[in-house]
VEXDREN-2710 file (C-alpha; in Angstrom, 1 decimal):
% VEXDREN-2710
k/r/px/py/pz
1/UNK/-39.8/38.4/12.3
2/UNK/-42.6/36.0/11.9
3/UNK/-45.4/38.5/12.2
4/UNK/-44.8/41.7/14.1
5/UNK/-47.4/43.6/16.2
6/UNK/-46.0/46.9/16.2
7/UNK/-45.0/48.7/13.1
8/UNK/-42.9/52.3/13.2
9/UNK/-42.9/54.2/10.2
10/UNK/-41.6/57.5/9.1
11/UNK/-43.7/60.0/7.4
12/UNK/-42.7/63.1/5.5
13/UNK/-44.3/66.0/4.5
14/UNK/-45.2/64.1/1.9
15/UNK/-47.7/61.8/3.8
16/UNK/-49.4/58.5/1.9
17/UNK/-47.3/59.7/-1.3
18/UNK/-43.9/58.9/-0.2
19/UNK/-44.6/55.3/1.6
20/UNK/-43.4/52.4/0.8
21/UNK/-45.4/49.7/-0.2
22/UNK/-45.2/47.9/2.6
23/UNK/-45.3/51.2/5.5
24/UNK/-49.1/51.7/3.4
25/UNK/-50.2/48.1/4.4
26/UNK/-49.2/48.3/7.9
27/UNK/-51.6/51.5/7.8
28/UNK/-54.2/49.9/6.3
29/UNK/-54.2/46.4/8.9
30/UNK/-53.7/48.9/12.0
31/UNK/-56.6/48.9/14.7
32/UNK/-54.7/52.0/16.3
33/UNK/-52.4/54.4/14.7
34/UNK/-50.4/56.9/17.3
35/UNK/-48.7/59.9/16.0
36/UNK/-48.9/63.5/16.5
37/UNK/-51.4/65.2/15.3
38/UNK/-49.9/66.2/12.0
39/UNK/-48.4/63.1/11.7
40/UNK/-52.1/61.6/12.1
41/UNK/-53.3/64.2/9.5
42/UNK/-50.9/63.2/7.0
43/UNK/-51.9/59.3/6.8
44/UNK/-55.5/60.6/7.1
45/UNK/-56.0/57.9/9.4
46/UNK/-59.3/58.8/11.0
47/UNK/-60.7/57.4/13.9
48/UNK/-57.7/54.8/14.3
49/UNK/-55.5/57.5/15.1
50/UNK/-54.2/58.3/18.7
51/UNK/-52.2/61.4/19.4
52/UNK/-49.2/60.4/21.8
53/UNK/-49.0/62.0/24.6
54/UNK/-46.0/65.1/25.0
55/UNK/-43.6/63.9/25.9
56/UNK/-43.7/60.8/24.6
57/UNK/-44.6/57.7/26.6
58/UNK/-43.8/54.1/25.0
59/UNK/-46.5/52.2/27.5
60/UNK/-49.1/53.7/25.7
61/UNK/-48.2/51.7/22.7
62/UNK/-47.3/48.8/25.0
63/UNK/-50.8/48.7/26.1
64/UNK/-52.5/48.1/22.4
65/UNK/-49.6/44.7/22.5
66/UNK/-50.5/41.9/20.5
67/UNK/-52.7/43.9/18.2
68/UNK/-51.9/45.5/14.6
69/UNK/-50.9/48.9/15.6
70/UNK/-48.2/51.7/13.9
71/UNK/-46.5/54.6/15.2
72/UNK/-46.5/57.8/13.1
73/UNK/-42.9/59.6/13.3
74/UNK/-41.4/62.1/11.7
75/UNK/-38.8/61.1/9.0
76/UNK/-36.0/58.5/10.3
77/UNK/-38.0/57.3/13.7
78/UNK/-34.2/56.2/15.0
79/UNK/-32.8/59.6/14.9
80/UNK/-34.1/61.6/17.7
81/UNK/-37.4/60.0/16.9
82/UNK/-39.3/57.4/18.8
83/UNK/-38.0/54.7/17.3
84/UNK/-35.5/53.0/19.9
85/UNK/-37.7/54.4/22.7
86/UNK/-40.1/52.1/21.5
87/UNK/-37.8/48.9/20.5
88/UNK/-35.6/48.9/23.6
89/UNK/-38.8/48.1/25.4
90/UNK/-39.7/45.0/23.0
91/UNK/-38.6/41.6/21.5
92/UNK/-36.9/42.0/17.8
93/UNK/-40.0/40.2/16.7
94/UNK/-42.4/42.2/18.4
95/UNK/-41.6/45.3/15.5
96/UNK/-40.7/46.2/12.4
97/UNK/-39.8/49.4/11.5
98/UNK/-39.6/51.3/7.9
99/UNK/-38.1/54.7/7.7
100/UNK/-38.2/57.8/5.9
101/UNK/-35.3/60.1/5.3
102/UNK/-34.8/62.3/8.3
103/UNK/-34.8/66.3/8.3
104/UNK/-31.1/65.9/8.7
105/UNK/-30.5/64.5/5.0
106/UNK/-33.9/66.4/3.4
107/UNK/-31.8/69.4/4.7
108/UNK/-28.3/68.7/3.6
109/UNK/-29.9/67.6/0.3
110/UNK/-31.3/71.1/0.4
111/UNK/-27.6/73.1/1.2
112/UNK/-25.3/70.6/-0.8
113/UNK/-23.7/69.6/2.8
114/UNK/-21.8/66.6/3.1
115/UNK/-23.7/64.9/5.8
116/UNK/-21.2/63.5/7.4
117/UNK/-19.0/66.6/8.1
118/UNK/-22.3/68.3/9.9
119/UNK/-23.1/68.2/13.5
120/UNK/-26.8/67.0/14.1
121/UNK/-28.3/67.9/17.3
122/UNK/-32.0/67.4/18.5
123/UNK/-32.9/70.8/20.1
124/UNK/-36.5/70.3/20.7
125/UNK/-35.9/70.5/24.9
126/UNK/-32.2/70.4/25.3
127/UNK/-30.5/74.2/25.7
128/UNK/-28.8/76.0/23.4
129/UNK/-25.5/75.4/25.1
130/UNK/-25.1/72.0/23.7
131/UNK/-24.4/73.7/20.5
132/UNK/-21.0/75.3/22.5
133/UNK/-18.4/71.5/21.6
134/UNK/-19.8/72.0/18.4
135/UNK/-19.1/75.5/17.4
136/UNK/-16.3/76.5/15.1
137/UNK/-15.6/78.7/12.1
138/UNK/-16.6/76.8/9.1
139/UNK/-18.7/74.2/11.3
140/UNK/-21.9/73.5/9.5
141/UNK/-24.5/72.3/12.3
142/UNK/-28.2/71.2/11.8
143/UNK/-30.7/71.7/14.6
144/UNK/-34.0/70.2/15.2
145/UNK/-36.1/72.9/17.6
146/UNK/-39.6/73.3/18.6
147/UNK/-41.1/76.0/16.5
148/UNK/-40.2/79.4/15.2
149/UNK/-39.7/81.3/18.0
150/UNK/-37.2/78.9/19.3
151/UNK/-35.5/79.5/15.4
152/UNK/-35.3/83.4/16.9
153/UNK/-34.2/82.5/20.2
154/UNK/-30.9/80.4/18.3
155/UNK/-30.2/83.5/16.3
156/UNK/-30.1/86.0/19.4
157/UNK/-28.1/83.5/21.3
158/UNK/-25.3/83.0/18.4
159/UNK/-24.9/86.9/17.9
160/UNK/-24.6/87.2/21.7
161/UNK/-21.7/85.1/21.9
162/UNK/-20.2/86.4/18.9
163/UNK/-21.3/84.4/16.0
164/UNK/-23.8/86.5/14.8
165/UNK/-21.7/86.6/11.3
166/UNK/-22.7/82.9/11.2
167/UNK/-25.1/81.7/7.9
168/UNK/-28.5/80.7/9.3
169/UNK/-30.9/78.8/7.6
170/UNK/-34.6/78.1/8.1
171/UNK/-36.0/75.4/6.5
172/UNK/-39.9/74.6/7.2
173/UNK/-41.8/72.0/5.7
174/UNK/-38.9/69.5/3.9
175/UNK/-40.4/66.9/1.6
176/UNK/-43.6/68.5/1.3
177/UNK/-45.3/70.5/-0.9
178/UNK/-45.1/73.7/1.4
179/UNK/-41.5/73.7/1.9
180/UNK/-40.3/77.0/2.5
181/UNK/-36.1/77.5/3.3
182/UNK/-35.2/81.1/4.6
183/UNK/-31.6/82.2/4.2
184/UNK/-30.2/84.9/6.7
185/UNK/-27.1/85.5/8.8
186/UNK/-27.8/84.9/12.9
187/UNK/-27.8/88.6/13.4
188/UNK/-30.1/89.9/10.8
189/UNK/-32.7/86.5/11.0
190/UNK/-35.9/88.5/10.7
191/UNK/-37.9/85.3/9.5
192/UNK/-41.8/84.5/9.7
193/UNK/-41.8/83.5/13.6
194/UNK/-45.0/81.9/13.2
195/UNK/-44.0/79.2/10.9
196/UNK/-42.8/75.8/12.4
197/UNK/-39.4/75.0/10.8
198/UNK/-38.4/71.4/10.7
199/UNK/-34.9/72.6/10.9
200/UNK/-32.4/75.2/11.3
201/UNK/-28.6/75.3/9.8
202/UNK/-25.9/77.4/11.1
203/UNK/-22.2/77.4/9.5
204/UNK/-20.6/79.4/12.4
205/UNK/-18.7/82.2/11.5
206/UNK/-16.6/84.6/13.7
207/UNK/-16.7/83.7/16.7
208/UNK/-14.6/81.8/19.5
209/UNK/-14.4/78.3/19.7
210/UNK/-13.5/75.7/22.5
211/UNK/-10.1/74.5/22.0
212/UNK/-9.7/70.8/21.5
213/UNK/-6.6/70.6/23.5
214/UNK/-6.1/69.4/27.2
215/UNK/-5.9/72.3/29.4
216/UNK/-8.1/75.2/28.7
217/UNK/-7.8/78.4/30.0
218/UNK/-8.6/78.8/33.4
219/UNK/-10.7/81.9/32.8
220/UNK/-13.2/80.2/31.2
221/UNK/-14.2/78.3/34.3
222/UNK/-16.4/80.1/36.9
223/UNK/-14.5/79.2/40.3
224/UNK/-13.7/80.4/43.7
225/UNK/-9.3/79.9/43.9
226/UNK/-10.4/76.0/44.0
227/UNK/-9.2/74.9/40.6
228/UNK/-7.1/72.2/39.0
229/UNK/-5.1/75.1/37.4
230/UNK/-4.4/74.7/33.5
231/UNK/-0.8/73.1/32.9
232/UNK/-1.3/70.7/35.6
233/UNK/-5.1/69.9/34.5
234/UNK/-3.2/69.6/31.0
235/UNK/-1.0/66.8/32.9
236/UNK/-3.8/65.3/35.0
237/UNK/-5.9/64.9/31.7
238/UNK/-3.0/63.1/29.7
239/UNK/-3.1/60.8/32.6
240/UNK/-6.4/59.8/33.0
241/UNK/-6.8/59.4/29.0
242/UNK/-10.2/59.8/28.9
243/UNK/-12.0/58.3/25.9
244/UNK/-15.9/58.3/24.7
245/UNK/-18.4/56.9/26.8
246/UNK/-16.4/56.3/29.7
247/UNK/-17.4/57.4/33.4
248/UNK/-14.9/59.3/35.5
249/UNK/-15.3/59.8/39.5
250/UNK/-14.1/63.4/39.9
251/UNK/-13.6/63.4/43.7
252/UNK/-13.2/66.7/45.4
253/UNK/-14.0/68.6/42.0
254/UNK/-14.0/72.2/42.8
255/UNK/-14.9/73.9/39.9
256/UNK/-15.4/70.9/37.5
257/UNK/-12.8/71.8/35.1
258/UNK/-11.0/67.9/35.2
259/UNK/-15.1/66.9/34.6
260/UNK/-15.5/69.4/31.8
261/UNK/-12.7/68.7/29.8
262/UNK/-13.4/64.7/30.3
263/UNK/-17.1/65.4/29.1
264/UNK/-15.7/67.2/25.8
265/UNK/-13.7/64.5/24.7
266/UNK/-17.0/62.3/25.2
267/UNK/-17.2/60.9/28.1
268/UNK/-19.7/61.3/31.4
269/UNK/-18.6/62.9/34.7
270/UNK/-19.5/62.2/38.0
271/UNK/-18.4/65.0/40.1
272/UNK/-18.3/64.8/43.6
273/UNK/-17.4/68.2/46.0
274/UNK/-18.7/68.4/49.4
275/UNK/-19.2/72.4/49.8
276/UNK/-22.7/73.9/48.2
277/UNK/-21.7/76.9/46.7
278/UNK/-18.9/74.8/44.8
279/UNK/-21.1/72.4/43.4
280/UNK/-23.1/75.3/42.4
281/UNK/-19.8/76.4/40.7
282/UNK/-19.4/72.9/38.9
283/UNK/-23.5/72.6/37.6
284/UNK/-22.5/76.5/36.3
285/UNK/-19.6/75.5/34.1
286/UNK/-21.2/72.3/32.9
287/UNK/-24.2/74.1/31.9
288/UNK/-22.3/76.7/29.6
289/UNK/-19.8/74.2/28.1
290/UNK/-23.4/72.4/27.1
291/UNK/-22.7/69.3/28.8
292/UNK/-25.1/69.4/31.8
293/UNK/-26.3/66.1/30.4
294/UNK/-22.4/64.9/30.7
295/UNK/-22.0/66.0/34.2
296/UNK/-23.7/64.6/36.9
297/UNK/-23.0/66.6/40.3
298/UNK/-23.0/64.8/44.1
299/UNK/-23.1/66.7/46.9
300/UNK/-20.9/65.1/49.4
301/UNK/-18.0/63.8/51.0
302/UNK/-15.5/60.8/49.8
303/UNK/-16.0/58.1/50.4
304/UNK/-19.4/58.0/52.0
305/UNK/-20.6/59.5/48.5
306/UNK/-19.2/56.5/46.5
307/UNK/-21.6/54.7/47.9
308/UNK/-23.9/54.0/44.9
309/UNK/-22.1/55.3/42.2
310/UNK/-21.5/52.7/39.2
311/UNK/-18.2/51.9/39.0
312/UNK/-16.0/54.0/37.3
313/UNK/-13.8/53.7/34.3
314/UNK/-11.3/56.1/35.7
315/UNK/-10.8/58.2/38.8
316/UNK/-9.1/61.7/39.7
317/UNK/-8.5/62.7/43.0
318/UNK/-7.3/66.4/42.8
319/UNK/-7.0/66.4/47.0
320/UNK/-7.5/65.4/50.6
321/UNK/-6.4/61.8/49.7
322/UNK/-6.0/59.6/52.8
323/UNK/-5.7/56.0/53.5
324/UNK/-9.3/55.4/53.9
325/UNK/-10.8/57.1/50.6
326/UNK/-7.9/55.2/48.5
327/UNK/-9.2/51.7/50.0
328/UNK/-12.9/52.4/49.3
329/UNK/-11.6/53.7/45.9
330/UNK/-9.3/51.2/44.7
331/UNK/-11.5/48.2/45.8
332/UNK/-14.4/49.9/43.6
333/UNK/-12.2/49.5/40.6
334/UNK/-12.6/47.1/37.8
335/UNK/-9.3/45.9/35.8
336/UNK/-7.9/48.6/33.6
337/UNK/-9.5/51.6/35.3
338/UNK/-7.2/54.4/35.6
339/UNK/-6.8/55.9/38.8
340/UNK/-4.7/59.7/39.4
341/UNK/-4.1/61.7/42.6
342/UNK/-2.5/64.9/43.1
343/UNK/-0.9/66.5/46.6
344/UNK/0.5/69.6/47.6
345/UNK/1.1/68.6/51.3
346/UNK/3.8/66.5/52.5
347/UNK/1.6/64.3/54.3
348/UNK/-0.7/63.1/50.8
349/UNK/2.8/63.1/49.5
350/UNK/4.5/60.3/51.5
351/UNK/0.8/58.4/51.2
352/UNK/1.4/58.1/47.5
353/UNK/5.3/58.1/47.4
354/UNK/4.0/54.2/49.8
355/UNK/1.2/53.8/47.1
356/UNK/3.3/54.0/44.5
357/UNK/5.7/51.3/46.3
358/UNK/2.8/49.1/46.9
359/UNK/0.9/49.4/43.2
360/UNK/3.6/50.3/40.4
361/UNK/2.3/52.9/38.1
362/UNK/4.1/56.5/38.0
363/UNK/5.0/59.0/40.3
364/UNK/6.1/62.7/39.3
365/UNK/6.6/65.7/40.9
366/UNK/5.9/68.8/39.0
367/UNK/7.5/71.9/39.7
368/UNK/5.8/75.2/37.6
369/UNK/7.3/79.2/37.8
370/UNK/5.4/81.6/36.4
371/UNK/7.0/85.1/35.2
372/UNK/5.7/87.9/37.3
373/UNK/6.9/91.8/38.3
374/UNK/9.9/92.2/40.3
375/UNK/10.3/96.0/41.1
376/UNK/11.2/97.5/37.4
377/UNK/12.2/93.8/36.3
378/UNK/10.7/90.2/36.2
379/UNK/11.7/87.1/37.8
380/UNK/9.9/83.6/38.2
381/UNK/7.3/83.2/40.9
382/UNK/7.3/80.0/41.6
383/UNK/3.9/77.4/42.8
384/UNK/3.6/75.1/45.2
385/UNK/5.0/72.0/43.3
386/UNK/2.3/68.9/43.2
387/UNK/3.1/65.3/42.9
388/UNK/0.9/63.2/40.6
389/UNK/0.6/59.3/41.4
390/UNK/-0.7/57.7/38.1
391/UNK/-1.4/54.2/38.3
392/UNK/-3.7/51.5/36.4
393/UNK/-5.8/48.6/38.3
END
């Protein structure tokens, strides 16, 4: 980097004090200076400085190209900071970048964490419910959120879910010489609302957490009868073998569950269902497993809705598979893309029984009885058995 333009710098609560060297002489070339206003305050940049606009926009900076300029963040810039906002949009020679320790490690420097066994989110204007993969007794989270009251909103929505036994931490200020840290539990936080924590840290106690096995419980799915029912999600999961940051086509999802339990092992979800009120279904259950940002929801019919979808890394086809969808599926597939249909008709049947003939992979029929009442006894009620075609581009 011959002579960068643009230089990104994270500031503590310690402002000019904890720079480096080389962070103060990017300061003192810049014609402009962005950063937020406390951020501004901290370098005591005067007129240079520029107060970004919420919520962030990069072309701002873009505009001031070719001319010494910084940006002000808080901390570590590349952890939900501006940072890669800012250098996915430029050359590698175009910036430098010198960063400060984030709230994250001020904070488990504070507790005596191990960083690396804690879940750090960025709650500043993503829901609470992204908290829900995360939560676990003896988890130790830290959150980044907007302000205090949104510290009292986390409490209230931990004890309504049954963690209000969990430790809850405040911590306002790190770095600086007003750092303030608050210890409470979730259901007793009665803290100073008015001040602005940089962070709050929960180790979750008492309450119940998502299991991390294929197959959850179909109660926990808001749905209408129209469900990929547990031991055969459990089977339809193992097949598709989803892994993180790959993209599934959920055709004919129902309630979403296949796309939910994809999204929690790390993937994203594209869920496609043709009636309204169960898409409405799906958005509901993505929304409190806190993976709305995992699920992406299409209102329509297969294949017409395939349309402009990106390609998928693997597909699941719970029903209504005919001749026609498995063409304009199939020929949308790139090498090693997984691909796994279910029937319960005879018709879909004998479709895959010839698709399985024509393409290799597995077919299985699966035959579950459940026990049920039978007068003053029990006996085995028996479901409609499904066959599941399995089978790899």
């Amino acid at each position: 980097m011959a002579d960068p333009w643009l230089t990104i710098i994270g500031i503590g609560e310690d402002g000019l004090s904890g720079l480096s060297e080389a962070s103060r002489k990017a300061l003192a070339r810049a014609e402009t200076v962005f950063g937020g206003e406390r951020h501004l305050a901290l370098a005591d940049v005067g007129s240079r400085g520029r107060v970004w606009p919420v919520a962030f926009d990069a072309s701002v900076v873009l505009g001031c190209r070719g001319r010494p300029t910084v940006v002000l963040a808080s901390g570590d810039p590349f952890w939900h900071g501006a940072g890669a906002g800012l250098a996915e949009r430029l050359d590698a020679s175009e910036w430098v970048a010198h960063s400060a320790p984030s709230a994250f490690s001020l904070a488990a420097a504070r507790l005596g964490w191990r960083l690396e066994n804690v879940a750090c989110l960025g709650l500043h204007a993503a829901p609470f419910e992204r908290l829900m993969p995360y939560l676990a007794n003896g988890a130790r989270i830290l959150c980044l959120v907007r302000d205090g009251k949104a510290a009292g909103d986390l409490a209230k929505w931990l004890n309504e879910r049954g963690w209000g036994t969990s430790g809850f931490w405040t911590l306002a200020a790190l770095g600086g010489p007003r750092e303030v840290i608050a210890e409470y539990r979730a259901d007793s936080f009665a803290g100073d609302l008015a001040r602005n924590p940089v962070a709050v840290a929960v180790e979750a106690k008492g309450g119940q957490a998502i299991p991390r096995s294929s197959g959850l419980s179909d109660d926990l799915f808001v749905h209408d009868g129209q469900i990929t029912k547990r031991p055969v999600r459990a089977l339809a999961l193992s097949a598709l073998a989803p892994r993180p940051g790959e993209r599934l086509w959920d055709i004919g999802a129902g309630s979403g569950s296949i796309s939910v339990e994809w999204a929690l092992c790390g993937g994203t979800s594209t869920a496609i269902e043709a009636r309204e009120d169960r898409a409405a279904n799906i958005r509901n259950n993505a929304a409190t497993f806190g993976l709305a940002h995992r699920i992406t929801v299409v209102s329509g019919m297969a294949p017409e809705a395939l349309a402009a979808l990106d390609p998928p890394d693997a597909v699941f086809i719970g029903g209504g598979l005919d001749r026609a969808m498995f063409d304009a599926v199939w020929s949308r597939l790139k090498p090693g893309a997984r691909l796994v249909a279910h029937s319960v008709t005879l018709e879909t049947e004998a479709l895959l029984g010839e698709l399985h003939r024509q393409h290799g992979g597995e077919l299985m029929r699966v035959e579950i009885a459940h026990c049920a009442p039978l007068g003053r006894y029990r006996s085995w009620e028996a479901a409609r058995p499904v066959v599941q075609w399995s089978a790899v581009r």
